[in-house]
N, C-alpha and C positions, 0 to 999 in steps of 0.2 A: 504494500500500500504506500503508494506518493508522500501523501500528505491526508493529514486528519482533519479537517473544519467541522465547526462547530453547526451540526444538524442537528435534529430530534433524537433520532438512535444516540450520538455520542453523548450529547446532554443528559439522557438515560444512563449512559456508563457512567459518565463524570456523579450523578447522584449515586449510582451502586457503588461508586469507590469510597462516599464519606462525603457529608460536608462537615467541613473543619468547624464552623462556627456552629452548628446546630450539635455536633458530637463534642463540642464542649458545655451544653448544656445552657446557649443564649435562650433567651425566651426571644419570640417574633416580636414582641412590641417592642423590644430594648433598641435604638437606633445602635446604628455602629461608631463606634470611634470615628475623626474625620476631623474636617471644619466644619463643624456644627451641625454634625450626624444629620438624622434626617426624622423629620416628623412622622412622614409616610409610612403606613405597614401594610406588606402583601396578603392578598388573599387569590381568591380564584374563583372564575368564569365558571361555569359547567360546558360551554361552548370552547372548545371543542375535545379538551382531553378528560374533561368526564362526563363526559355526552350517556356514555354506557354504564355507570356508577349507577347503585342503587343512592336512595337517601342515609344508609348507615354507611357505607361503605366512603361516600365522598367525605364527610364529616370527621371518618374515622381518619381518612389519608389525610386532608388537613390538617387536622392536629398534628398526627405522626413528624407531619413535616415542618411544623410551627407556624402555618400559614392561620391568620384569625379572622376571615371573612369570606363568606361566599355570595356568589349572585348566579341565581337558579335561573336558567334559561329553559323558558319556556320549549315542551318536546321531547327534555330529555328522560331519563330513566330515574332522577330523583323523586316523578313522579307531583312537586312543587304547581299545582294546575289551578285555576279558579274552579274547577269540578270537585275540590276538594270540601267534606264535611266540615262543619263548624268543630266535632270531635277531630279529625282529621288534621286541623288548620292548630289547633292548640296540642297537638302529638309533633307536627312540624315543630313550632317555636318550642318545643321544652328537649327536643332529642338536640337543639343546636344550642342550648343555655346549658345540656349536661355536658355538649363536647369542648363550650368554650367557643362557638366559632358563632361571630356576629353574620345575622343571616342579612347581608346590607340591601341585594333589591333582588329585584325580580327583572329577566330580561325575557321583552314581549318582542312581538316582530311588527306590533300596529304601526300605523304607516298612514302617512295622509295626503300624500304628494299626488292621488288620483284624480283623474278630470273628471270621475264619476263622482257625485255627491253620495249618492247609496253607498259605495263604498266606504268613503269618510268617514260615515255618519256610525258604518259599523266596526270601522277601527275604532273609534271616540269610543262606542259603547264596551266595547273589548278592553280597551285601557281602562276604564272603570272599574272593570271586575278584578283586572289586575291591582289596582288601585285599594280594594276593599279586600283584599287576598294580603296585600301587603301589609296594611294595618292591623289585620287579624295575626299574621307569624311576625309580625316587628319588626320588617323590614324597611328601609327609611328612605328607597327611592322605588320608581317605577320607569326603565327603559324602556324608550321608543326610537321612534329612526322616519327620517323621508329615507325613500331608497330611487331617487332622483328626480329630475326634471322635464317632465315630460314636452316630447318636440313638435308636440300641436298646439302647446299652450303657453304664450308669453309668461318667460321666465317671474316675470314681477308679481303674475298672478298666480301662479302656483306658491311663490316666497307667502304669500300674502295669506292664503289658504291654510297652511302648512301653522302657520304664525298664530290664526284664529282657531285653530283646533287644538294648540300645544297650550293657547291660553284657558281656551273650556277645561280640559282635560288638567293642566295647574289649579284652577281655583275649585275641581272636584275634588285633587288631591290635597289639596290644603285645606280644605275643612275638611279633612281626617288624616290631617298628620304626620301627611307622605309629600314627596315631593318628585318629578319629571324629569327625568334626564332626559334629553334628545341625545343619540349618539352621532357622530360627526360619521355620517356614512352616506352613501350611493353617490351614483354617474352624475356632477355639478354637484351637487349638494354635501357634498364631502370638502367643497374649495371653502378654506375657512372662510373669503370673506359673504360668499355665500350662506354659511351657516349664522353668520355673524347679524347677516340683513333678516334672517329669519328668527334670531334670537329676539331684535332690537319689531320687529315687527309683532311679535308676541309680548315681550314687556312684563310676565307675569312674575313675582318675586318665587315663586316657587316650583320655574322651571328655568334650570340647567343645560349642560352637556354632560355626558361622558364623550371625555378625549380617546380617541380611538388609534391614535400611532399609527394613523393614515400616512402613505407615499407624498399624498398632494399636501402634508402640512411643511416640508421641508422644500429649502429654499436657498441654493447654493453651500450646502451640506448643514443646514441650520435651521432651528424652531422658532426660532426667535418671532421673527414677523404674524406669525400663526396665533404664535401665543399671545402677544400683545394684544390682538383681535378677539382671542376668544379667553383667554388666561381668568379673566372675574366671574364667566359662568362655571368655567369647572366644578364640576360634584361627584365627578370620578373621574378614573383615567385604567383604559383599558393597554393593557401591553401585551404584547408578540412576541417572536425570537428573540431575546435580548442582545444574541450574534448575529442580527440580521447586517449590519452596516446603519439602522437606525439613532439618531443622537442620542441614543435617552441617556447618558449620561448629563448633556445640555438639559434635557427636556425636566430631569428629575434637578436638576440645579434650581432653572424657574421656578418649579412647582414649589422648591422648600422658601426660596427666597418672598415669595408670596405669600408664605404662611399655612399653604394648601398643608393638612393636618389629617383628610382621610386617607384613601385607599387604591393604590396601584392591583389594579386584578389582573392575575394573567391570563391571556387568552391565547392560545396556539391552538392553532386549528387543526390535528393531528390527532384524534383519539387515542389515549394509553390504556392499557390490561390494564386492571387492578393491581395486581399484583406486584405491578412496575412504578404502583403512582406513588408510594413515597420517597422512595432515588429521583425520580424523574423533579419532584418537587421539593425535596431539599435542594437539589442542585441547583433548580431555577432560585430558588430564596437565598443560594449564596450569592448568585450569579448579579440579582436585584440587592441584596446590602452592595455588592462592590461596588456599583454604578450608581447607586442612590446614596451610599454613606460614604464615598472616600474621594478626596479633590481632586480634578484633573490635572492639574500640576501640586508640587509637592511646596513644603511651605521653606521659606532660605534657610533655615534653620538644619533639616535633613539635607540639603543639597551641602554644608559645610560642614557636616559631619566626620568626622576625623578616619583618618582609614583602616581598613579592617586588618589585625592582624591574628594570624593563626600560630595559638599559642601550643605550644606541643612538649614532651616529654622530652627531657634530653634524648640524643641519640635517631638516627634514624631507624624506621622499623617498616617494610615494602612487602605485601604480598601478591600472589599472580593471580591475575583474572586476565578472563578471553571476554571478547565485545563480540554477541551476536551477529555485528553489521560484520566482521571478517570470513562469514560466510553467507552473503545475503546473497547471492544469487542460486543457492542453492534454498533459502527462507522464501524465494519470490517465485522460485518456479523455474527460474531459465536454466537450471542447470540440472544434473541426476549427481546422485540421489535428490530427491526431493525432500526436503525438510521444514519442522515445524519448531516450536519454541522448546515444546518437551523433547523432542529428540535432540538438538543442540544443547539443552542440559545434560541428554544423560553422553551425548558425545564426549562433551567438557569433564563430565565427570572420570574420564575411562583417560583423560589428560594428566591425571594429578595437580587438578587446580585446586587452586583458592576459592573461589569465587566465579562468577559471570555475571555480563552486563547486557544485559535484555533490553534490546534496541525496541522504541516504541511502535517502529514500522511493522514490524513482523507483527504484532499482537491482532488475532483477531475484531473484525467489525460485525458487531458490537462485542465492544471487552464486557463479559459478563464476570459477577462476585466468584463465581463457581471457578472459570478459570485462572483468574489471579488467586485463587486458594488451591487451585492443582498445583500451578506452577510455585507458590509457594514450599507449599508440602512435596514438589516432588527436590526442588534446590537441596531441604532442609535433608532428605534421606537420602540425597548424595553424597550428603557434607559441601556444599557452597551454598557460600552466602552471593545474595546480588548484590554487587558493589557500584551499580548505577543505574540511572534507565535516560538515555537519551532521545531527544524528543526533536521535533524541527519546528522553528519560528523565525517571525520576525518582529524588532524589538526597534527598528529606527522609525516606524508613524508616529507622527506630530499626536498629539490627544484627539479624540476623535472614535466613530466607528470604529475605524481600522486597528486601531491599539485596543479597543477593547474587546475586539476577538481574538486576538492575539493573546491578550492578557488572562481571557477566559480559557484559551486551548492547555494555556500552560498551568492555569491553574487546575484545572481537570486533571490534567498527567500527576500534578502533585498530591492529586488524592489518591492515584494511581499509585504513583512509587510510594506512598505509606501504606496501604494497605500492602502491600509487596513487601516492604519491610528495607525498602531503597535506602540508603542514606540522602541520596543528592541523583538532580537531573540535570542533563547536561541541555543546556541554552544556546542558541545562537544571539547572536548583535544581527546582522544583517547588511545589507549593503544601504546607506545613504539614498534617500528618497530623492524624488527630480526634484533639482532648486535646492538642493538641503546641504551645509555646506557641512565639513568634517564635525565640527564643534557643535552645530544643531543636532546630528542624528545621534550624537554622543551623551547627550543631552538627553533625548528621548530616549534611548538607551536604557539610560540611571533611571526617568521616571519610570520607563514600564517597568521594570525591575524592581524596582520601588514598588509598586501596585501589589507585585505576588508576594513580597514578604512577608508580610501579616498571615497569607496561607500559608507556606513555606513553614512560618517558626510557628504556626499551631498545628501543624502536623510532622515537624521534626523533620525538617526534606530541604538541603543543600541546595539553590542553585546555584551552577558551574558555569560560566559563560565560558563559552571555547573560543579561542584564538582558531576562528574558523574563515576567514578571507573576510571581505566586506570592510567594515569599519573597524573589524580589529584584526587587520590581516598583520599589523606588526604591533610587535609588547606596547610600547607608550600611550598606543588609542588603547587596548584591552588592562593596561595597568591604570589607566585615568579613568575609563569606567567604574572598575571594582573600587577604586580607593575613593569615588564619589557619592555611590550607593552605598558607600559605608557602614555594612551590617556584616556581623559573624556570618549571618544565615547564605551571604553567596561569595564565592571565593571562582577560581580560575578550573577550568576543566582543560589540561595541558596539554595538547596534542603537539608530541615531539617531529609531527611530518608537518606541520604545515605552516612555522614563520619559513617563508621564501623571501626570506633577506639576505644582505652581506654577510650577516655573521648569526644562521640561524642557532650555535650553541651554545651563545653569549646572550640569546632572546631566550632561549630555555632559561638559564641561569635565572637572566631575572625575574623571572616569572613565576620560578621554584617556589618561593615562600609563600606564596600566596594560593599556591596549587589545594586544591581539597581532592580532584580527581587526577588519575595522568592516563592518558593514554599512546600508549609507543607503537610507534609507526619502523619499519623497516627501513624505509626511506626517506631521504632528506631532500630538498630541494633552494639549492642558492640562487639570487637574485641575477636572473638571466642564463641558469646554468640546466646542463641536463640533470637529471633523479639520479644519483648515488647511493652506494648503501649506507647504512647510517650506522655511527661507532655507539653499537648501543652499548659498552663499557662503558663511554664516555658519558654514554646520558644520565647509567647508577650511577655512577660519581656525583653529577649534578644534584641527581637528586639527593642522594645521602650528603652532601656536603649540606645542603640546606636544609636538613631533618624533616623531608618531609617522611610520615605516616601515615601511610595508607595504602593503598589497592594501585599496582601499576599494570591496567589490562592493554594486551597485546589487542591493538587494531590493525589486522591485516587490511592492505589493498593493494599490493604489490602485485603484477604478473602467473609468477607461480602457479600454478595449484592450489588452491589453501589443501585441501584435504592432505596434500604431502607438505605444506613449505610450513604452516601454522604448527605441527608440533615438534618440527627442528627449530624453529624462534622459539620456542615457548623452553623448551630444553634449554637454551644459549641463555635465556634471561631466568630462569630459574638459577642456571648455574651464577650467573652474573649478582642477582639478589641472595644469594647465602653466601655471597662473598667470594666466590672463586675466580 
């Protein structure tokens, strides 16, 4: 597998691995640390991933997941209907006051944007009952929607329509206690200033929007203008893939900076098993504190943070591990034998390793609990430990979407290598964005890395940035990142093949101390020169001159064979690490 982006299925893994804040025991209403955490707390849609939930069963997975609000969409299997008995209606409201989970509205599909009046007149009456459904289970709003504009009827007159039905239907629900969300949806009607002219043509104080994380509310990668339009009706705010490329990191900035105090609901429109829906929704509630509670630049105080050094036991102390990625063309298929994760363990083990480092690529899609506890259990009854898990990113986008899917992939793998029982994952930098000069991507760099340590040191998990090309293709960029980000929790992932500089064993050197992972390469490569073999004596020396301790896994990618050339290296540096 290429590359892992943040879909459904892996959002699913990323919840089966753990979320770090909820397996320490946060409660969902506690905001997160930050600049001035966040008011907001998650809850959930029924539309669309628990469309098939019973009404015990959705209640139950909320809680499970610390999420404290739901909004029952009308249709689904919670079964939440205006057919419901007035016995009925009061077994609702008490099964969601025993689970703890605020039952906030009810989502209808009424709709008034028709050039039929009959029609209208039978949404109006619909909304009603919703309306009286709501106040019966204590629910505190009632969604609605135009679902467009229709193109036989002067736009102004439809606004207008739309306007005088949302105001009947507010002043129904305000003399009993509820109040109208209109949701920012359908073809024109979805353009906020559109929705804007229909709010201001209805006028009634006790109808709303819910914000719906529409495409049409962004605007040169920004919310801004949207929100200014519609920002003082907000009464909910419905959310999506949080890795879609969507701002909501901007979008939940406004919301708190306005004082908005209710509820982000999630809504993805993907139906989940039951079975799936507490991983699947802790993960999303970690994924909503990052972006809702932690600032998209860091504050000056962390950027001058003194730099990290690795304090160690006298003495050097090095043991051997093999990197999965040394036989990835036999893990991908192109090659025979054909192999999988558990067969390159028990290979390893038939090595007289130390260790192995279980490349993220290889890992089935979707990583289920069940396999990271094979592979656990099968390391442990070979006798090695996994000494890494390397992942692939990039860490040079400005704040924005882009960093926050980024920020979200790695944080996922982090919950991966702790449940594995990883120490540290190995990071990229990345290569400098267009227009981005050495010092900015450097910069972005430290912030997103910055973003994962809070996950990182609550789940005990190293990150290694590698002197991997790009913007830390030589030590000074890759030594000015790590001593920037300034935390124990990430240090240097040392791959001795890849400074291609003038003096690539004098860039090893310095880079030693700050090593937490190393990986030895066969080969060397100088600044305009052909691939050599590389004095790997000369590298233990390096290393044991600088004390480093820890794991030094052979990463082949040399020519060779591996199946023949990997355990003549592995011989050579074993002899070399016990001193001979």
């Amino acid at each position: 597998m290429d590359r892992m982006r943040m879909n459904r299925r892996e959002l699913l893994q990323m919840g089966a691995a753990g979320s770090a804040v909820l397996a320490a025991g946060r409660a969902a209403s506690e905001p997160r640390a930050g600049a001035g955490g966040t008011r907001m707390r998650l809850g959930l849609v029924s539309y669309n991933v628990a469309r098939d939930w019973d009404l015990e069963t959705l209640l139950k997975q909320c809680r499970a997941a610390g999420l404290t609000a739901v909004e029952f969409r009308t249709t689904h299997a919670h079964g939440v209907e205006p057919s419901l008995t007035a016995g009925l209606r009061a077994r609702v409201r008490q099964l969601c006051a025993d689970a703890g989970i605020l039952q906030t509205s009810l989502g209808t599909v009424c709709e008034f944007h028709s050039p039929d009046p009959a029609v209208v007149r039978r949404n109006v009456e619909t909304c009603r009952e919703f309306v009286l459904l709501a106040r019966d289970i204590g629910a505190r709003g009632v969604k609605v929607r135009p679902n467009g504009l229709p193109a036989e009827v002067p736009p102004e007159k439809t606004i207008a329509q739309i306007g005088s039905a949302l105001k009947e239907c507010g002043q129904f629900a305000a003399d009993h206690g509820v109040e109208i969300w209109v949701e920012v949806h359908g073809s024109g009607t979805a353009q906020p200033a559109c929705m804007r002219a229909i709010l201001d043509s209805c006028g009634h104080p006790s109808v709303g929007i819910t914000w719906n994380s529409n495409p049409t509310d962004v605007e040169n990668g920004s919310v801004r203008r949207a929100f200014e339009l519609l920002g003082p009706f907000i009464r909910c705010c419905h959310v999506n893939e949080l890795w879609s490329g969507y701002p909501y990191r901007e979008l939940f900035g406004l919301l708190d900076a306005s004082g908005y105090d209710r509820f982000a609901l999630c809504e993805v429109g993907t139906p989940i098993r039951a079975e799936d829906g507490t991983p699947f929704l802790r993960c999303y509630h970690e994924l909503f504190r990052e972006l809702a509670g932690t600032p998209a630049e860091p504050p000056p105080a962390a950027v001058a943070a003194p730099a990290p050094q690795v304090r160690r036991a006298p003495g050097a102390r090095m043991r051997l591990s093999l990197a999965a990625y040394s036989f990835r063309d036999y893990l991908t298929g192109k090659s025979e034998p054909r192999m999988d994760l558990p067969e390159f363990i028990d290979r390893a083990a038939a090595m007289d390793l130390d260790g192995v480092e279980l490349t993220s690529y290889y890992f089935p899609d979707p990583v289920t609990p069940e396999h990271l506890a094979g592979l656990k259990l099968r390391c442990h009854l070979q006798g090695l430990d996994i000494t890494g898990t390397p992942v692939r990113n990039t860490f040079t986008f400005p704040a924005g979407p882009e960093r926050d899917r980024e920020v979200a992939h790695v944080v996922r793998w982090i919950g991966i290598a702790a449940d594995l029982g990883s120490p540290a994952i190995r990071i990229f930098a990345g290569d400098a964005q267009k227009g981005q000069t050495l010092e900015e991507a450097q910069r972005c760099c430290a912030d997103s890395i910055r973003a994962c340590l809070p996950h990182a040191a609550r789940r005990g998990v190293i990150l290694a940035l590698e002197n991997h090309g790009g913007i830390v293709a030589e030590a000074d960029s890759l030594l000015k990142i790590v001593r920037e980000v300034g935390s124990p929790w990430c240090g240097i992932n040392l791959d001795t093949g890849n400074f291609h500089t003038d003096d690539p064993y004098g860039d090893i050197a310095r880079c030693a101390p700050l090593a937490v992972t190393v990986q030895v390469k066969t080969e060397i490569q100088r600044r305009g020169g052909m691939k050599e073999q590389a004095d790997l004596a000369r590298i233990v020396r390096i290393l044991r001159d600088s004390g480093y301790r820890g794991y030094v896994t052979l990463e082949y990618e040399a020519a060779e064979n591996p199946l023949e050339a990997v355990p003549r290296h592995l011989k050579a540096l074993r002899g070399l690490l016990s001193g001979g």
